[in-house]
N, C-alpha and C positions, 0 to 999 in steps of 0.2 A: 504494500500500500504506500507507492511513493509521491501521491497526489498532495498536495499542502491542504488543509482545509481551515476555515475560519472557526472563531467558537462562538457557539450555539445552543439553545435548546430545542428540540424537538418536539412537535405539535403531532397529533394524532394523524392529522390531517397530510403531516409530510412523510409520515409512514407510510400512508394510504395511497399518496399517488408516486411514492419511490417503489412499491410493491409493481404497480401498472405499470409504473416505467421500465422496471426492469424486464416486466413480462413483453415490452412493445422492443427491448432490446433483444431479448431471447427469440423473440419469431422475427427480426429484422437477420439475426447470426444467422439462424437456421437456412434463411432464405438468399445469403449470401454464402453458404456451403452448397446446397442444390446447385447454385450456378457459377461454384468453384469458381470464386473471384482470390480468391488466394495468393499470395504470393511464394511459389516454391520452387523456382530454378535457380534461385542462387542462395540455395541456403547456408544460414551462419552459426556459427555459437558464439558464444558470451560467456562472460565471467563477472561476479561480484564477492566484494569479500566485505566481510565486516570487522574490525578491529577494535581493541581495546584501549582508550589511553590508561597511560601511568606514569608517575613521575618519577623522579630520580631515586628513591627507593623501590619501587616497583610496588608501587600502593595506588589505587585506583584517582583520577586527575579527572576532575570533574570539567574540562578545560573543552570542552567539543566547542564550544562558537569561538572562540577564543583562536582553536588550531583552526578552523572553515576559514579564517577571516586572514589567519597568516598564508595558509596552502594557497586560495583566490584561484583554486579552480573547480568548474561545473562538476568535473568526474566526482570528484566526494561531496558526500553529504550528512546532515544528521541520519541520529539514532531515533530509539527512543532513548535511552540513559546521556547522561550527562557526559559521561565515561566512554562513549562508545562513536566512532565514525562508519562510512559505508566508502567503499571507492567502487564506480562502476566501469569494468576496463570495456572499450572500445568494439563492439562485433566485429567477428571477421569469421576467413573462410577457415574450417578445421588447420587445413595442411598448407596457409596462405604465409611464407619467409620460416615454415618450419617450427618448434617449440621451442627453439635456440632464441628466436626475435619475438616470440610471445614472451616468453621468462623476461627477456632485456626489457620488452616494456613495461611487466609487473614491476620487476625491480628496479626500474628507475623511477617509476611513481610513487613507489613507496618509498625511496631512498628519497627521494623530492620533500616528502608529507614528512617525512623522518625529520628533515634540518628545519622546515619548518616549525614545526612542531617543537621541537626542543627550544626555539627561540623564544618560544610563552611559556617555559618550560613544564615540557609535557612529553612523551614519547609514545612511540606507537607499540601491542603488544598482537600479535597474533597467536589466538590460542582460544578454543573453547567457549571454556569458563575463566575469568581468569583467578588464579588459584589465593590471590593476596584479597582478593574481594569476601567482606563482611555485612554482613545482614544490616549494621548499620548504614550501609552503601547505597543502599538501594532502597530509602525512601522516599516521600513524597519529593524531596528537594535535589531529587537525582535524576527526577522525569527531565527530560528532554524543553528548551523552553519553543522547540515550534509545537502550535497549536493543537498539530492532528491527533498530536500523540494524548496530547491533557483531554482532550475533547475522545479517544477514546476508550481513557483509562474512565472518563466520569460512565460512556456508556456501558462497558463491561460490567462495573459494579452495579450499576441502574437495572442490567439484565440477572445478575447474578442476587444482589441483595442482602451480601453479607461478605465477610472478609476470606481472599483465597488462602485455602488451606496447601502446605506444601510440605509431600513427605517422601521421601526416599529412603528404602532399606539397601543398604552396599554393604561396604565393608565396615562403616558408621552408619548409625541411625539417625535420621534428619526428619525432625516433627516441628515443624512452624507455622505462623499465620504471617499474612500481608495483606496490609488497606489500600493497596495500589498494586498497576500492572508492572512496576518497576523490576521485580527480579526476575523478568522476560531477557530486561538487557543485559542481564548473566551469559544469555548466549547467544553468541557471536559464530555465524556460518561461512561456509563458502557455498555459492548458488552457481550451480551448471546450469544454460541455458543451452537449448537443442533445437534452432529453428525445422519445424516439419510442413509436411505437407497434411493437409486435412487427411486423407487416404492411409496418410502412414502415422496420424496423429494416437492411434488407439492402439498400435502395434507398438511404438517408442513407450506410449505413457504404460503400459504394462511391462514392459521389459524392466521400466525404471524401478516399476512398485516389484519387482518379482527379486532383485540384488539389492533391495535397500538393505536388508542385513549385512551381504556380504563387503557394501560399501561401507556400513558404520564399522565392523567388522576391523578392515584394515586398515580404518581414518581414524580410530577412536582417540579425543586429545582432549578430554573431560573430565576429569576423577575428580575434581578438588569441586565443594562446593560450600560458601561460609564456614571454612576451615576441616572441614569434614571430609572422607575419603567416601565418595558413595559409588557410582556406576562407575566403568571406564569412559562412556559418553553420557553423564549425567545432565548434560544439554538436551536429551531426547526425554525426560522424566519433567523435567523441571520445563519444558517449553509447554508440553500436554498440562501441565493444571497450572500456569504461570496466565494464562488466558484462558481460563476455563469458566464460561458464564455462566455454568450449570451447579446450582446447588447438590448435596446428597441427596434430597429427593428426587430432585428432577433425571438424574445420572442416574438412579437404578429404578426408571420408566424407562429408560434407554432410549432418553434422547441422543444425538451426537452432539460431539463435541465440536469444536470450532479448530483443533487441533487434530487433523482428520488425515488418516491411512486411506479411509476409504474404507469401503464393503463389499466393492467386486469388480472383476475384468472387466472395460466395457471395450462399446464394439465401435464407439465413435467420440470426439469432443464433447459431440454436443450432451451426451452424458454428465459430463462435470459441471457444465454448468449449467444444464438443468436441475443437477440437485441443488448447488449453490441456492436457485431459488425455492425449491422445493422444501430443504429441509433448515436452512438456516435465518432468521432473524433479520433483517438488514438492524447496523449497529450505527453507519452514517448515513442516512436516508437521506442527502443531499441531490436534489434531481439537479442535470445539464438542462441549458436551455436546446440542446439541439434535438429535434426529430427526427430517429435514427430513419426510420422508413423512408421519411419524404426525402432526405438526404440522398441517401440507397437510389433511390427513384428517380431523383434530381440529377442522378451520375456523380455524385460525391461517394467518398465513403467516410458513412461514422464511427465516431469515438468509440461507442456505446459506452457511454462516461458511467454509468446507475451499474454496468453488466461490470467494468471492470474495479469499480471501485467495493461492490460485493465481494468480488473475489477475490480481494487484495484483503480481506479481513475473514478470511476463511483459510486455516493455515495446514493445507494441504502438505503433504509432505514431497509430492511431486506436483506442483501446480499447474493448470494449464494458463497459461497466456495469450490475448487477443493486442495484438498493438497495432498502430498504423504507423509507416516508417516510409518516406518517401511519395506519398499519395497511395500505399498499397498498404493492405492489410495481410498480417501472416501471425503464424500461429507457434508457441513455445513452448516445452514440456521445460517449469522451470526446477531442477534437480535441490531438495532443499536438505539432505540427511542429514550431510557434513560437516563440521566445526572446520572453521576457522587454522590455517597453519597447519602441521608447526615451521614450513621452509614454502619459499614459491616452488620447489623444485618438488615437496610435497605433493602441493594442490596440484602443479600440471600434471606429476605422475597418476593422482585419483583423476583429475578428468581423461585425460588419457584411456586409463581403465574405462572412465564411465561410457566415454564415446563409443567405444570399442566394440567392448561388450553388449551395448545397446544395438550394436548396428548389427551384429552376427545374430544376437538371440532373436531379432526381426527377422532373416533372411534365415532362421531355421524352419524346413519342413513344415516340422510339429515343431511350434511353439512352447517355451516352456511353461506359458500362464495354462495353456490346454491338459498339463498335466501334474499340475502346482494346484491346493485350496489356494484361496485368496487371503485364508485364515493362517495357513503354515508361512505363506509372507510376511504377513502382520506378525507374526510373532517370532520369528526370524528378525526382526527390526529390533524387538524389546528385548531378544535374547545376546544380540551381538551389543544392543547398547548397556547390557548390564554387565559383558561379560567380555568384551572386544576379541583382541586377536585369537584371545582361549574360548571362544566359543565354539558353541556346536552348533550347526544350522542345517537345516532339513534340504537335500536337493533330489528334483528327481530320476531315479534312477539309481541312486547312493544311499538315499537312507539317512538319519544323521549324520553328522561327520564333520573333523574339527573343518572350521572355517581355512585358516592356511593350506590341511590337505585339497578343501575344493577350490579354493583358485588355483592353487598348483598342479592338480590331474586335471581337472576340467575347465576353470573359467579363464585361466591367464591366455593360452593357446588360442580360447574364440575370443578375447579379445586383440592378439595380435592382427588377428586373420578378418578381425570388423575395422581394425584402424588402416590393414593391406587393402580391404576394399572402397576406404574413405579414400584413399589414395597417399598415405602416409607412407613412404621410405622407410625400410629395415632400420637406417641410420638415425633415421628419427625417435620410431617406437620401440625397439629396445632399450636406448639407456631409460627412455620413461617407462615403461613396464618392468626393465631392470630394480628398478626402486620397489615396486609391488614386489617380485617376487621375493628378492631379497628382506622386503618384512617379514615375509611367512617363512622364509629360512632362517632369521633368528628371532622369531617371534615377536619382535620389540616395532614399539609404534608412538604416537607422543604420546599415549596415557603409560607405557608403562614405561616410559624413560619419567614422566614426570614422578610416575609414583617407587620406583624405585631411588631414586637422588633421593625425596623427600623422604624415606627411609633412611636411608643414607647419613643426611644428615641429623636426622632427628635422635640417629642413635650416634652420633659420633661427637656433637655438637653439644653443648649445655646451654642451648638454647630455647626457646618457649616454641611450642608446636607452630603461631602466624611467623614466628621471624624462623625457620627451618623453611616455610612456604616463601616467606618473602625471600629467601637465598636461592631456590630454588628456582624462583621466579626468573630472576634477577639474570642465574646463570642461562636461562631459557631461549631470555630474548638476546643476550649473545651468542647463543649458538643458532637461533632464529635467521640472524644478520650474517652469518658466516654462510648458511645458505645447505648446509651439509644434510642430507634427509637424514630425517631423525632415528633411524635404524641406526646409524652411524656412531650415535652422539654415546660420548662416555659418560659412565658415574664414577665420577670423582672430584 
């Protein structure tokens, strides 16, 4: 939801006709899929990352307008947290100067934001959760100061009606409450974007939902959460009830959540965003003045402003996307499992994987969603985010089986052989899948380098358990900047 919005309050009456509107967007979408106005020959991907500041101890820096105003460029933007930036890098073609000139771009943007940033002294942290972050952090005076964000924390609570409760069982036990949507910007992602074509729109978005385990799996960079040691991606617990509008009552009537897996393979887009109105609430019912039909009609094409700003507040875990870019409209499966870092050299290796893998498991025969529940998915997700690289995840054909032996017999291989068909060079896709395999040959990923060190030092150190975090930390974002995927990275 990266619309600005003003603040307001809502009248019945703006419910009432954001409801129509979105229904007059939904059969305007539909009726521009029939006559495949689409744009899909020159499809792209995208990347966004989300980041943490921290100051010169590496304790959370409430300093976001502060660094937007030093950096003075469009690509970043706020959060929701105070604590928290967005950089959105550039579209382009998968295989367009190679992942050698994608990397140089990430890291010189960040390197950019980096000297920036230090000049209001602030610094940037990629990771997660960040592990120096405390329950005090993230109160009311840590929300973000643009609008959308206040104007949607007051709606979440106006739907929910009582304080979110938030608990995770790991390796510690974490039982608390919060009067604000604030410990959302606890977590910090990377987002794969996958432009497609409507036709191949339900083949990609199922692929994506059928490895989200296997992705959290090998990305997992989350363990620390208000000093606590809970999941290995404790990002994927704490985002599910950190917006969750749904009382205990209302949660076992089983309504859905707003923080949604989904409930089944579909067979087209227009599926997502039919339930988007079907099953969810609108939370900003702010209607656009345009008429998507007469628009459509007129030889424009619309926004559909009411259709996208629903589903920017519906936190799908694989989203669909509707944008207009150039006078054309086209369509995005946008990939949201993964935290944040720990290296760019990281992230490109997981998209790498994701693209890969996504393109071969489309171009299989038999599909693996035709022979997968939708439910062994879903819990494939909760199972690698409790449990990351030592997980065990269901595949079919195999049966359980740790997550490193399945991308090493079976998934790493059709992801070479989906980046071979992207048009990727040997020279390219192996040193980035190099990094994948190499996590699952020594099992280390950033949650377990973060939580071994902090081990490490907590027994070695006479130190208090947040300053063992905060060292921890500390050593993190230097070896972040060094650039070295985090298999690599020593404890000591």
């Amino acid at each position: 939801m990266g619309r600005d919005v003003p603040a307001l309050v809502f009248t019945r009456d703006d419910r009432r006709r954001y409801r129509n509107k979105m229904q007059d967007c939904l059969d305007t979408f539909a009726l521009m899929l029939r006559e495949a106005r689409f744009e899909s020959e020159r499809p792209q991907v995208g990347l966004e990352i989300e980041l943490n500041l921290v100051d010169g101890a590496a304790e959370p820096a409430m300093r976001s307008t502060d660094v937007l105003e030093a950096i003075a460029d469009p690509a970043w933007s706020s959060e929701l947290g105070r604590f928290n930036l967005e950089i959105n890098i550039p579209p382009r073609r998968l295989t367009a100067g190679g992942p050698d000139a994608w990397e140089q771009e990430i890291r010189d943007a960040l390197n950019h934001a980096e000297e920036r940033a230090a000049q209001v002294g602030a610094h940037l942290a990629m990771v997660g959760i960040l592990p120096t972050l405390r329950q005090k952090d993230v109160g009311e005076a840590a929300l973000s100061e643009n609008p959308r964000y206040r104007l949607l924390n007051e709606q979440v609570f106006a739907a929910r009606g009582e304080d979110l409760r938030i608990a995770v069982d790991g390796v510690d036990r974490l039982r608390t409450y919060a009067d604000t949507i604030t410990p959302e910007a606890a977590c910090t992602s990377t987002q794969f974007h996958l432009q497609v074509s409507p036709d191949e729109f339900a083949g990609y978005w199922n692929a994506a939902q059928a490895i989200a385990g296997v992705q959290v799996a090998l990305a997992a960079n989350s363990p620390f959460l208000f000093g606590k040691e809970l999941w290995r991606e404790t990002r994927i617990p704490l985002f599910e009830q950190a917006t969750d509008t749904r009382p205990e009552e209302i949660k076992v009537q089983g309504v859905r959540p707003r923080v949604w897996f989904g409930e089944r393979w579909i067979t087209s887009v227009f599926d997502l965003f039919e339930e988007n109105l079907r099953y969810f609430p609108a939370l900003l019912p702010l209607c656009d003045d345009q008429d998507p039909r007469e628009t459509l009609e007129g030889g424009d094409i619309p926004e559909l402003a009411e259709l996208t700003l629903h589903n920017g507040t519906i936190y799908r875990w694989n989203r669909p996307v509707y944008a207009v870019a150039h006078d054309r409209p086209h369509l995005r499966v946008e990939n949201r499992v993964l935290p944040a870092g720990p290296t760019v050299a990281d992230v490109l290796a997981n998209g790498a994987f994701y693209y890969g893998l996504t393109r071969a498991l489309v171009e299989e025969e038999r599909p693996v969603w035709s022979r997968m529940s939708f439910a062994a998915a879903e819990d494939n997700l909760h199972t690698a985010a409790r449990h990351g690289i030592d997980a065990l995840l269901y595949w079919p054909g195999m049966g359980e089986v740790p997550a490193a032996e399945l991308v090493l017999r079976r998934l790493l291989p059709l992801a070479h052989r989906g980046l071979e068909w992207s048009g990727m060079d040997a020279q390219w896709r192996e040193p980035l899948l190099g990094i994948i395999e190499q996590r699952c040959v020594t099992g280390r990923n950033g949650a377990v380098w973060q939580s071994e060190m902090f081990h490490r030092i907590d027994a070695t150190a006479r130190v208090t358990r947040h300053e063992a975090l905060r060292r921890m930390t500390r050593q993190y974002i230097d070896y972040m900047h060094l650039n070295a995927p985090a298999h690599t990275w020593p404890v000591d």
